[in-house]
N, C-alpha and C positions, 0 to 999 in steps of 0.2 A: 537656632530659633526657627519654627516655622514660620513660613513666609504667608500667612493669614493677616497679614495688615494692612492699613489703608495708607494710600498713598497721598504727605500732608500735601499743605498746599505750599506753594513758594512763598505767601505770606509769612506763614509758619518758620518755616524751614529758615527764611533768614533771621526772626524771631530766636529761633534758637542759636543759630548762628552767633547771634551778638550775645546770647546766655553764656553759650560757651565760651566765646572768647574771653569775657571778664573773669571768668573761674581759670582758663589758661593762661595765667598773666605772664607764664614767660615765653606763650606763644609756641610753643614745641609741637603743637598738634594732637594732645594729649593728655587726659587726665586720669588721677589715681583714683582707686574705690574710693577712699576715703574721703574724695571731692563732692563722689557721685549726691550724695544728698545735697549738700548747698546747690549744686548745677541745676539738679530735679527743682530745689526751689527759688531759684533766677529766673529758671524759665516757667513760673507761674504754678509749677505740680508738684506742689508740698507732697511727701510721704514719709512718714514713718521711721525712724533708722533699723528696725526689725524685718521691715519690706525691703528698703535700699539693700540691705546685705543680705536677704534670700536673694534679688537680683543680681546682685554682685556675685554669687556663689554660683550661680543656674551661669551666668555671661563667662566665667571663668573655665567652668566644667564642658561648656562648648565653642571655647575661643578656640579657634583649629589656628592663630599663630600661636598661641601661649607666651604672649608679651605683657599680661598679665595689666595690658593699660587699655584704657576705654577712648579713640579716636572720635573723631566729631561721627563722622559714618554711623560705628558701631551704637554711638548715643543717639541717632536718631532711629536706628531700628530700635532701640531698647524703647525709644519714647513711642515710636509706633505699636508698638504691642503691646505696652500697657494701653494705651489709648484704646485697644480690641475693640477697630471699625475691621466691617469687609471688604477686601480689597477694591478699589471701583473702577480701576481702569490700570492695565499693566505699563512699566514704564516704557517711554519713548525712545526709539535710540536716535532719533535726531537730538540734534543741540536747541534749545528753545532759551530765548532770550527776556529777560524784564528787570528793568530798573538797576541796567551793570551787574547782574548775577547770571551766572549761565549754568546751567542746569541737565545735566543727561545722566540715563536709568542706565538698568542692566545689571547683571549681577558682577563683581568684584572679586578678585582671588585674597582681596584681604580682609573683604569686612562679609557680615552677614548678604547673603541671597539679595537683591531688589531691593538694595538701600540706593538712595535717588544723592547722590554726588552734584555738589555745586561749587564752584569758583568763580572771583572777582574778578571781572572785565577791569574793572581799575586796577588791581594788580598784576593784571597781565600788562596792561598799558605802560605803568610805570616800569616795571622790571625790564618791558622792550627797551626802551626811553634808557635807562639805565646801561644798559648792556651795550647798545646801540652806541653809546658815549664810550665806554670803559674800553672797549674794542675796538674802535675805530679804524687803529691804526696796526691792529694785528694781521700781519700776513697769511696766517694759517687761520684767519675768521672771514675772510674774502668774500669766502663763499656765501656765508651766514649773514654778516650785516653788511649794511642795515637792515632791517625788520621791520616790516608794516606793526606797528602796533595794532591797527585795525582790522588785522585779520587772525587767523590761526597759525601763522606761520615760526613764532615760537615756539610752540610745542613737537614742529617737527626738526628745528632749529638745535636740538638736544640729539639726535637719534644717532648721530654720529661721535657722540661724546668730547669732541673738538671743544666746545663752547663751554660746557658743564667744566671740563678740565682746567679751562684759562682763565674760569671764574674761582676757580677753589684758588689758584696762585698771584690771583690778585685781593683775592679776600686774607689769607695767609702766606707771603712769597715763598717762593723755593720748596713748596710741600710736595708739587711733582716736579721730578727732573724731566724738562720739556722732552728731552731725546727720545723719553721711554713713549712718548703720544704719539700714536700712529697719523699722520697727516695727509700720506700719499698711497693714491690709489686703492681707495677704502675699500671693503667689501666687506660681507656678513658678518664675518669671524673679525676683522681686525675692531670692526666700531664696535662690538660686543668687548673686546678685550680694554678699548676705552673707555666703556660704564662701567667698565667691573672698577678701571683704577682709579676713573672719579669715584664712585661710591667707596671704595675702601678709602681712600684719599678723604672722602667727607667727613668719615669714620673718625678719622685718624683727627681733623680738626674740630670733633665736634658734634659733629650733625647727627641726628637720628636718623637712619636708613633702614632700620630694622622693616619696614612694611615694605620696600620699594625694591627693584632687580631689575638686574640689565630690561628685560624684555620691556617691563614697564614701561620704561624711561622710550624705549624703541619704537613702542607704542603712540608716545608723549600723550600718556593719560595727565589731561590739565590737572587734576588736583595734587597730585603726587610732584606733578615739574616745577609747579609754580610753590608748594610747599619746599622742596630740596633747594629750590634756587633762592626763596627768602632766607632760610638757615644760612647759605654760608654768604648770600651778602649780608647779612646782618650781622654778622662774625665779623667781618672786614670793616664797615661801618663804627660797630664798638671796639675792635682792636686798641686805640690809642685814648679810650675815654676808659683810661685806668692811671691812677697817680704815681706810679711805679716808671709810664713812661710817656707820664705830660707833668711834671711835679709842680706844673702854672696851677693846678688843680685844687692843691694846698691855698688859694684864695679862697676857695669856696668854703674852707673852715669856719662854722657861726661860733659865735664868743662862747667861751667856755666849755667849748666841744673838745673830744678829745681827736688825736687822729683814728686810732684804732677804728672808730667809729664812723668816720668819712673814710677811711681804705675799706672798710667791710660793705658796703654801698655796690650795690650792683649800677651796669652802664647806665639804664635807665633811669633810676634814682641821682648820679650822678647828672645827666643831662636835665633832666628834672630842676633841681638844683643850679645848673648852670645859666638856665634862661631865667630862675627866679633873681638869681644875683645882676643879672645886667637888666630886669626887670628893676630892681630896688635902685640901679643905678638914674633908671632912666624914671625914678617916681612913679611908677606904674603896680599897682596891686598884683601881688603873685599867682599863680596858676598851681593846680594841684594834680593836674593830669594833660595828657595829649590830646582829649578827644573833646570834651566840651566846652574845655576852657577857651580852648582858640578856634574857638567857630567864626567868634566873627573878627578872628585876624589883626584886633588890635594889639594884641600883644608881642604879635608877629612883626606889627609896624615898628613898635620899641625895641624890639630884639634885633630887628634888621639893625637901625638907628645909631645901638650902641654898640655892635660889634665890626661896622663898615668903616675900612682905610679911612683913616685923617688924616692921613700925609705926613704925620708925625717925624716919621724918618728921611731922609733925604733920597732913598730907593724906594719907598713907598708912595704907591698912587693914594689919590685921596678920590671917595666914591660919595658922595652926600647922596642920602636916600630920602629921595620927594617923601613924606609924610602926606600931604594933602590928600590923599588917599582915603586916611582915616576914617575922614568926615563922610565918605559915599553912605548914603542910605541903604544903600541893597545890599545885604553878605556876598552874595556871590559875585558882585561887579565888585565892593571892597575887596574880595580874597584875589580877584587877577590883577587891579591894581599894585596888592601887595607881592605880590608873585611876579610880577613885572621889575618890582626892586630886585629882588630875588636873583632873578634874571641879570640885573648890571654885575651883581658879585659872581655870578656865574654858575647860581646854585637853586635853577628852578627846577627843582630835582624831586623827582617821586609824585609829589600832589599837582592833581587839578585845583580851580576853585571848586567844584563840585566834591572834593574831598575833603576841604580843609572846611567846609558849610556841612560838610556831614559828622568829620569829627570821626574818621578814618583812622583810628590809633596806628596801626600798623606803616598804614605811609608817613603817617603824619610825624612819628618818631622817627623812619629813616630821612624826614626830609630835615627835622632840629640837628638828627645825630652829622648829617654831611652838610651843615650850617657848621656847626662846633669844630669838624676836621677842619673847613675849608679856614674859618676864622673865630678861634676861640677869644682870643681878645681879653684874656689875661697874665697881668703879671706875677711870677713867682716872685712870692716876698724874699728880702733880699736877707734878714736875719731873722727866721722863725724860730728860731732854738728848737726845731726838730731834729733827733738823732736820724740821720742819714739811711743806717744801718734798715730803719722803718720803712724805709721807700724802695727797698730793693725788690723789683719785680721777681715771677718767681722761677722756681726753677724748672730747666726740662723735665725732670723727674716731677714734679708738683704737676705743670702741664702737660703732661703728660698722662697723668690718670686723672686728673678734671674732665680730656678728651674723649677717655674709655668712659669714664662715667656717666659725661652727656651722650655719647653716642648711644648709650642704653635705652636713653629716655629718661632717664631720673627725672623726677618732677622734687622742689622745684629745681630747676635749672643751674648750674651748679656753675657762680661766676668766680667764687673764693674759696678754695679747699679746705680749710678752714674755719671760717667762720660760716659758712655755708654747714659744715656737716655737725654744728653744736646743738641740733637736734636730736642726732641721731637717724631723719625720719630715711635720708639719701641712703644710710647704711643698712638700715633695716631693708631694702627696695633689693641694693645688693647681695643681700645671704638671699633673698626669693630667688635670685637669677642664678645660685651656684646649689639653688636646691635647698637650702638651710630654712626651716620651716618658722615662723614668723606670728606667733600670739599675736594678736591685734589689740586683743581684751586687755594688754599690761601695753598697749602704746597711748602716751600722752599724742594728740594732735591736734592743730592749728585751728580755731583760733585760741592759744594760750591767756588765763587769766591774767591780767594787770600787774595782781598779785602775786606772785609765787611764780611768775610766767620761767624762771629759770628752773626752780623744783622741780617741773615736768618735765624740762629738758634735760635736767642731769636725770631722770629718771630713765627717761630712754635710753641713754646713754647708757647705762648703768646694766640693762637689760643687754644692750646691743653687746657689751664688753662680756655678760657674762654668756652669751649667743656663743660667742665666740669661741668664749675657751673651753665648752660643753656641749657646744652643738656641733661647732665647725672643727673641735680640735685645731684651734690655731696657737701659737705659741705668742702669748701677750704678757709677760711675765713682768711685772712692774705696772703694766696697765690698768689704770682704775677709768669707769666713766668719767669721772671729773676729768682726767686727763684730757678728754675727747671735748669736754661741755666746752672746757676752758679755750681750746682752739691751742695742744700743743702740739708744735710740728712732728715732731718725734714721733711722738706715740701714734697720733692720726695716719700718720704716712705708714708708719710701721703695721696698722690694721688694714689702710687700703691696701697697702701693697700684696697684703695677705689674702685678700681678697679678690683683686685683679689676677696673680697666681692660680688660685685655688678655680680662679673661671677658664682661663688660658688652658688647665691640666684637664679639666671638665670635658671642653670639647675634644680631648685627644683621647679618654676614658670611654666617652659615647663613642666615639667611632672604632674603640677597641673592644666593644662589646661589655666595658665596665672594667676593666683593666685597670690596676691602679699605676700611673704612671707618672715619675721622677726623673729628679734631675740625668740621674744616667742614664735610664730607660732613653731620652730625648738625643742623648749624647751617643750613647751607643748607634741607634737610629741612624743618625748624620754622618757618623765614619761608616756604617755599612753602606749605605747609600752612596757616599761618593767614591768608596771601591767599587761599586755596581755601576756607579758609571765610568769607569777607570779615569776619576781623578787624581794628583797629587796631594791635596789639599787634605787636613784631615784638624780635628780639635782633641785635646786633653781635655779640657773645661772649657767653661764661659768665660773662663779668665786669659786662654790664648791667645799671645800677642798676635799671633797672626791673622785674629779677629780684624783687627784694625786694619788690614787690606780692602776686608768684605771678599777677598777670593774665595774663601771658606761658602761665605752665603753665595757667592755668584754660580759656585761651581756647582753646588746642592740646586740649586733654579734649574741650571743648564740639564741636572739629570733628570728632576723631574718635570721639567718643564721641558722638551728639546726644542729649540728655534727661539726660545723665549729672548737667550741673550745673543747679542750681536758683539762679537767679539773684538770688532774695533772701536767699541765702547770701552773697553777694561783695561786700564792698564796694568801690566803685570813685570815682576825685578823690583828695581827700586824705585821707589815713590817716594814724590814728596809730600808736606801734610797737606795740600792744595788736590795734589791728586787722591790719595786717601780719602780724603773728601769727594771728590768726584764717584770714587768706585762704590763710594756711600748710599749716597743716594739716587744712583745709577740701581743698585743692589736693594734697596729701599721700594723703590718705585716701582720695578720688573716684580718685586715679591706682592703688591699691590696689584701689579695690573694679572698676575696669572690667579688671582682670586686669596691671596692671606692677606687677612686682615689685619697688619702690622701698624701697632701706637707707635710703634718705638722710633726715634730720630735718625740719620745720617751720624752725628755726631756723635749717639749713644755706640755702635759701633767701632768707630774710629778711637772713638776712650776706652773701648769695650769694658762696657760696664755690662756689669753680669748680670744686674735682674730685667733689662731691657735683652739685652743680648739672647738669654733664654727665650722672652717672648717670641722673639723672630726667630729663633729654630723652629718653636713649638709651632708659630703659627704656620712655617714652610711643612712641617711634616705632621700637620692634618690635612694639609693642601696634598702632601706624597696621599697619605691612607685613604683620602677620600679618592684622589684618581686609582688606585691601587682597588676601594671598595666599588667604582663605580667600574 
């Protein structure tokens, strides 16, 4: 887009700001075309759906990432040139401050020319606040905290990837093996090779990184550090507000609900739910959101109320929380009073009052969800006549491509593999990323009628199935959309799987100049390679026991990575499954931090399971072809 537009004002601009957010509701930093119209009319500039998609077509045709999605950035350049003022003053490269938003220009390597960038002084605040706790007692954070919240020294707080690394293992444990984190005696190259393995590491749980690279991070461009650092603590935050592994949570079933329907519930909706429940306990009117329900903190007073130590148990402190509170006149002296309670349980965490009077969704959710960790304060009924078998959390393989999936950016945000993809709309997203071309004209989308709202969705479905086995040539044999609508494991896993494949082969095709490239092709690859590097080590298949070492993968790094492995890391003879495991994810982590971008687990390995097991070849020897092309 030419850069002919006017520069709004900061009024504006957080105007849109909160447009956008209510259209991002999983908060990812990103919205699909298809949003783009309702967004244009949130934020006050009704158009057309025949304009919306001439602009979505022109934004696509000159999107230089080709991630195919519209970040807050890129919507405020689009909304600056429709707006066609002349530009009136070039941006500033100082930092300029008003009202907790901080603001600096310049142009961007990931969005359009002279898009003016802003971030929340209150979420810088909090996240220090945050960090500054989580860390405390970390030896290899010494350096780093504490952190002035007050100043900028967050964002340089990242540069060294120390910090970024210890937050992804406390958000997800054991994601890095600490061993592979460079700690000592930093320099250029080493903390470069620590944002590469946070970032693949992010990948790997989740996070969308596609906009963001080591340099970035080096840089600590505020909008980018404080985006990355929200995704994975807010990963760690909702981690345990899933039924699968708090089954206390089965209270919150309303009469004549089914479960299916309280397990399909994303974390939000579930916490949602959980403050309404101990709301109904404490006689108090429910809330239907984080942001302007609890402005003025009464509800916050009953929530404290009913979920603080009684002493009930004989190991149990009892904490009574002052109420008197309530009654203050002023929101913002009520909100520190209540946040003063807060404070006895130990959980004055995330929000100001100045946050909780503004109705700060973003904090105001991290500050319920580590209310709920700290004390959920319910009990699991003791005979619900639930089959068991329904509460099994899920599996690696399941988490495992939920992981790849959000790391894409899927919109929305994909908490249930299942019941999340009975649209269709996450699956359609994915044949765009593997090149599979995607009619929009036969997609039903959101908002679904009352009536029929399922019709549309087996319809998608139905489209997405026959995508597949005609566009994408994938082998679906028995598969019907209904299969996909209904949320059957089999079948669903059976198309992702084919599709996470079919992305994994992609990048090894691009870099072979269009090559079409298989399972042997990969396999061949890995035994010449580590005769190139005069290893012992070699595979027949994915199904090689000797997989379960991880020698096979450690040896393939060491060739083309040399210095990567430190050989008194590995053990090698006989192992037991404790050490197996160690070489795992030793092997795991070194393949992350030399730049592949590996979903696949320690564990998948060690069982060697073969459609995990290939990713991690594949993704080590695009890492060889790309050092080999570069």
């Amino acid at each position: 887009m030419e850069n002919n537009t006017t520069q709004i004002s900061r009024e504006d601009l957080e105007d849109l700001r909160e447009a956008f957010n209510k259209i991002d509701i999983d908060n990812s930093g990103y919205v699909s075309d298809f949003e783009l119209q309702e967004l244009f009319r949130e934020a006050s500039f009704s158009l057309p759906g025949f304009k919306v998609r001439e602009i979505v077509e022109k934004f696509i045709a000159g999107d230089t990432n080709k991630d195919e999605r519209i970040s807050f950035e890129e919507f405020v350049s689009i909304y600056q040139e429709l707006k066609s003022k002349e530009v009136r003053e070039s941006f500033r490269k100082s930092i300029t401050r008003r009202d907790g938003i901080r603001s600096f220009g310049g142009t961007s390597g990931i969005s359009s020319e002279g898009t003016q960038h802003s971030y929340s002084d209150e979420e810088k605040v909090a996240f220090v606040n945050w960090i500054n706790k989580a860390l405390a007692d970390d030896p290899d954070c010494k350096h780093l905290v504490p952190m002035d919240p007050e100043n900028e020294s967050l964002f340089k707080s990242v540069r060294d990837g120390i910090l970024l690394c210890k937050m992804i293992n406390l958000s997800e444990p054991d994601t890095i093996d600490e061993r592979v984190i460079n700690t000592k005696k930093l320099t250029t190259f080493t903390m470069t090779e620590n944002l590469v393995l946070a970032l693949n590491s992010a990948s790997a749980i989740g996070c969308t990184v596609i906009n963001i690279d080591a340099q970035d991070l080096k840089d600590g461009k505020p909008h980018l550090v404080l985006g990355l650092l929200w995704q994975i603590i807010k990963i760690g935050l909702f981690a345990d507000i899933e039924i699968s592994r708090n089954e206390a949570l089965i209270a919150l079933l309303e009469e004549g609900e089914e479960l299916d329907h309280l397990l399909s519930r994303s974390p939000e909706e579930l916490l949602l739910r959980w403050v309404n429940y101990h709301l109904d306990q404490a006689g108090w009117q429910p809330i239907s959101n984080f942001s302007d329900d609890i402005k003025d903190s009464k509800a916050y007073f009953h929530l404290l109320d009913q979920i603080s130590p009684k002493g009930e148990c004989a190991d149990e402190m009892r904490i009574l929380i002052d109420m008197s509170g309530i009654h203050e006149q002023d929101d913002e002296q009520r909100a520190e009073l209540m946040l003063r309670q807060a404070a006895r349980l130990d959980c004055r965490q995330f929000v100001t009052p100045q946050d909780v009077v503004a109705g700060n969704h973003k904090l105001n959710i991290a500050f319920v969800a580590n209310l709920f960790n700290m004390y959920p304060a319910l009990n699991k009924p003791k005979d619900n006549g639930i089959d068991p078998s329904l509460l099994e959390g899920e599996s690696r393989e399941e988490r495992t491509f939920r992981n790849w999936m959000n790391s894409l950016g899927v919109t929305p945000y994909v908490n249930h593999i299942y019941s999340d993809l009975v649209d269709a709309l996450v699956i359609f997203q994915l044949y765009e990323r593997i090149q599979v071309a995607v009619d929009y004209k036969k997609v039903n989308r959101p908002p679904y009628p009352a009536l029929g709202a399922n019709m549309k969705k087996l319809e998608n479905c139905n489209y997405a199935v026959n995508l597949g086995k005609r566009e994408a040539r994938f082998s679906l044999v028995g598969i019907g959309g209904e299969n996909i609508n209904e949320g059957s494991k089999m079948h669903t896993l059976s198309l992702v799987w084919q599709l996470m494949r079919r992305y994994t082969l992609k990048v090894l095709s691009d870099l072979g100049d269009g090559e079409k490239v298989n399972d042997q092709i990969i396999i061949g690859w890995v035994n010449a390679t580590l005769k190139q590097g005069k290893k012992d080590t070699f595979i027949n298949s994915f199904k090689d026991k000797l997989i379960s070492t991880s020698l096979p993968v450690i040896d393939l790094i060491d060739t083309i990575a040399p210095n990567a492995i430190r050989a008194e890391m590995v053990k090698r003879g006989d192992m037991t499954e404790t050490e197996m495991l160690n070489n795992a994810k030793y092997a795991i982590s070194v393949s992350r931090k030399i730049g592949a971008k590996v979903y696949a687990l320690p564990e998948d390995l060690v069982e060697v399971k073969p459609k995990m097991v290939m990713t991690v070849f594949a993704c080590l020897m695009g890492r060889g072809m790309n050092k080999a092309n570069g």
